[in-house]
C-alpha positions as CSV (number, residue, x, y, z in Angstrom):
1,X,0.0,0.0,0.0
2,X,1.2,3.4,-0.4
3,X,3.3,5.2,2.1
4,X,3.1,8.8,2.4
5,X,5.9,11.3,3.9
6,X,5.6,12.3,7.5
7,X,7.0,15.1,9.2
8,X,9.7,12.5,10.5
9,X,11.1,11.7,6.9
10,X,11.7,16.1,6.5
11,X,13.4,16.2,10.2
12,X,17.1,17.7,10.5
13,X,17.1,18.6,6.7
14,X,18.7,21.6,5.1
15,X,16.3,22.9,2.2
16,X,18.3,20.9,-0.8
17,X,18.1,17.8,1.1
18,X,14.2,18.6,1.5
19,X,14.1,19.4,-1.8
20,X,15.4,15.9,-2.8
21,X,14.1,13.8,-0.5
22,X,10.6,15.5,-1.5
23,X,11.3,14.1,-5.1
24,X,12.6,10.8,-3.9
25,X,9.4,10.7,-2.2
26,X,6.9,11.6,-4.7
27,X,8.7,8.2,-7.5
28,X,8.6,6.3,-4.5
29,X,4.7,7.0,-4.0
30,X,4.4,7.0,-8.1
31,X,5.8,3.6,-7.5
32,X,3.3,2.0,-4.8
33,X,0.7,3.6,-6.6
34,X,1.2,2.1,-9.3
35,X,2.3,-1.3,-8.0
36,X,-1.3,-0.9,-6.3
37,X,-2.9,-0.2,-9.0
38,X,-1.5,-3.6,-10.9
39,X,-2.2,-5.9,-8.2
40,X,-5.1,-4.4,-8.0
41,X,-6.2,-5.7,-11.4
42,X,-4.9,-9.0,-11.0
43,X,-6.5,-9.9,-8.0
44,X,-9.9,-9.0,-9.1
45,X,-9.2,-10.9,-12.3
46,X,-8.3,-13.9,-9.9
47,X,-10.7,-16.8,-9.7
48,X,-11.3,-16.7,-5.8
49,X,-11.9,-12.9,-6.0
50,X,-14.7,-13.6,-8.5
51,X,-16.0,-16.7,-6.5
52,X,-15.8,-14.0,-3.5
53,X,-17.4,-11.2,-5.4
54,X,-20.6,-13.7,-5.9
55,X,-20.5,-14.8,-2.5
56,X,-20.5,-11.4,-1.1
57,X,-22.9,-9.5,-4.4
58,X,-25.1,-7.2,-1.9
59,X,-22.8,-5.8,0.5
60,X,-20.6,-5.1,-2.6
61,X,-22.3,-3.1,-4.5
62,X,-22.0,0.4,-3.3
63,X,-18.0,-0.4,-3.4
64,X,-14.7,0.5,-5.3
65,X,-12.9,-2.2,-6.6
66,X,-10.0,-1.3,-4.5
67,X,-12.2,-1.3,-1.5
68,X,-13.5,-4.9,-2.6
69,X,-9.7,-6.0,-3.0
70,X,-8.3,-4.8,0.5
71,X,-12.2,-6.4,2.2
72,X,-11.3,-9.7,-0.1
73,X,-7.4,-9.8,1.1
74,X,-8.5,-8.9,4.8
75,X,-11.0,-11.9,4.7
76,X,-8.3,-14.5,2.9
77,X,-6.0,-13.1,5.8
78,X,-8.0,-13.1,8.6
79,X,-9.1,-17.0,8.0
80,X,-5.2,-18.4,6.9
81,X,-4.5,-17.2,10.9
């Protein structure tokens, strides 16, 4: 999932170093978003996610598909512990 800066990650910086640690920052967040954005795709064109979607229609509906995908993976997490 993405991770975005905090106050902590600008702390004891002169401006340049803000400057590119901003940058560094923003591909890293390019990055997760679009690594998100991939899985995303791939799980929902997975066969349990489909089986899941029919399982679950109603409460569904009113969702996102990445809201559906992190509901779906905290399910399949919550019964493999």
């Amino acid at each position: 999932m993405a991770q975005f800066p905090t106050s902590s990650d600008y702390a004891h910086t002169t401006d340049s170093k803000v400057s590119v640690n901003c940058e560094r920052k923003d591909h890293q967040l390019s990055a997760n978003t679009q690594f998100w954005h991939n899985l995303k795709y791939v799980i929902s064109a997975s066969s349990g996610f489909q089986r899941w979607q029919l399982e679950c229609n109603a409460k569904l509906q009113s969702l996102r598909l990445d809201q559906q995908v992190q509901m779906y993976l905290r399910e399949t997490l919550e019964t493999l512990a």
